[in-house]
C-alpha positions in Angstrom: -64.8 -11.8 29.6 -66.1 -12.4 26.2 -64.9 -16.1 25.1 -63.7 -14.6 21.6 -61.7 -11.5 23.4 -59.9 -14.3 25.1 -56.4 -16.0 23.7 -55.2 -19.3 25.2 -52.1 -19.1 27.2 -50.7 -21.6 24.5 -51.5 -19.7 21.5 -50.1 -16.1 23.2 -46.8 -18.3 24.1 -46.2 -19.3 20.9 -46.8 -16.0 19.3 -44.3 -14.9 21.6 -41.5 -17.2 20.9 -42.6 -17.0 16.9 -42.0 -13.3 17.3 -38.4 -13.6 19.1 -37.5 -16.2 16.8 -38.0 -14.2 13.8 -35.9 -11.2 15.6 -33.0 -14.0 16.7 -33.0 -14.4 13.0 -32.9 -11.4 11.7 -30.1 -10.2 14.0 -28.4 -13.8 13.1 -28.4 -12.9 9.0 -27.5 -9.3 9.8 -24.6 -10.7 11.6 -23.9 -12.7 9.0 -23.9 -10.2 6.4 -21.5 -7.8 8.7 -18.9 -11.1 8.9 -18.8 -11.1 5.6 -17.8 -7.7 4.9 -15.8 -7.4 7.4 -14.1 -10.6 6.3 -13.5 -9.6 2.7 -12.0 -5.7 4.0 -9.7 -8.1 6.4 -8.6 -10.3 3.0 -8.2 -7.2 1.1 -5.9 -4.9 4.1 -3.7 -8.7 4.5 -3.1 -8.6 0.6 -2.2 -5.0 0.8 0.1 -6.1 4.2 1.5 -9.0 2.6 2.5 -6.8 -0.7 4.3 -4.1 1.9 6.5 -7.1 3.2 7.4 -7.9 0.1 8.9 -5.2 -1.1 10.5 -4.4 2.4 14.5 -5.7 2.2 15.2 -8.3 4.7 18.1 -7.5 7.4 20.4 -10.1 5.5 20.1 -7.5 2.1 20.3 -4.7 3.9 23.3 -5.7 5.3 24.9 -7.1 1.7 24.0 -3.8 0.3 26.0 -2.1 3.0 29.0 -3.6 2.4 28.7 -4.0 -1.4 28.7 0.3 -1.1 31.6 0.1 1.4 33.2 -2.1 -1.3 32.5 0.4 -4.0 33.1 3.6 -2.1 36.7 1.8 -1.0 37.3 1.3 -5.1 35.9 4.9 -5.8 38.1 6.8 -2.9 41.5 4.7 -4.7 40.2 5.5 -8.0 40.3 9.1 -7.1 43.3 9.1 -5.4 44.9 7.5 -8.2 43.7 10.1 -10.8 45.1 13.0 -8.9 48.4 11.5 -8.3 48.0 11.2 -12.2 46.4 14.6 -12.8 49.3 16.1 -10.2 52.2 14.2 -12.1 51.1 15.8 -15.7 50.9 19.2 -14.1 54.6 19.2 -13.1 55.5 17.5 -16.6 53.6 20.3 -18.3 55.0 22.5 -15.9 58.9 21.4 -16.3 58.5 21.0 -20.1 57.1 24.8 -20.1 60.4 25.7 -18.2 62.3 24.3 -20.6 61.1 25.7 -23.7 61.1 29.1 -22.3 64.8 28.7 -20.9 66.0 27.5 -24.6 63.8 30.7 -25.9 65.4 32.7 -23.8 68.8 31.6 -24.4 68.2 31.3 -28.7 67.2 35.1 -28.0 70.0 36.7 -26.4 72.6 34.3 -28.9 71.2 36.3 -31.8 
């Protein structure tokens, strides 16, 4: 074999390892690169979870709430019994006074 045909086992070794090293660091930026990213979309889907939580109620106001409505409803369902013993006590008033105005009609009437 021609002497210029031929590389030393030294120089074809190094070539080698020069060749992997520059693959090892382009794999090692790529992966760099994809951390990143994947990194900042991690930040930005925590922000968005962290916001969700936030405006979820705790158990604790969930459960003042529910009795602040029981308390209400209680005040509403005495309320509205209250009116319509009221409503129901006019009615017969009306009613009695309108009873009482037709009897004295009636009796002006036939005294003519």
């Amino acid at each position: 074999m021609p002497r210029s045909e031929t590389v030393a086992l030294r120089d074809f070794i190094t070539h080698i390892m020069d060749e992997r090293d520059k693959r090892y660091e382009q794999r090692f930026k790529a992966q760099q690169i994809a951390l990143k990213e994947a990194t900042k979309e991690l930040k930005g889907r925590l922000s968005l979870l962290n916001e969700l939580r936030s405006n979820v109620a705790t158990k604790d106001e969930v459960e003042a709430l529910r009795e602040r409505v029981t308390e209400i409803s209680g005040r509403v369902y005495t309320a509205d019994g209250t009116v319509t013993g009221k409503s129901a006590s006019w009615v017969a008033i009306t009613a009695l006074a309108g009873l009482v105005i037709a009897a004295v009609a009636v009796v002006v009437h036939y005294l003519k």
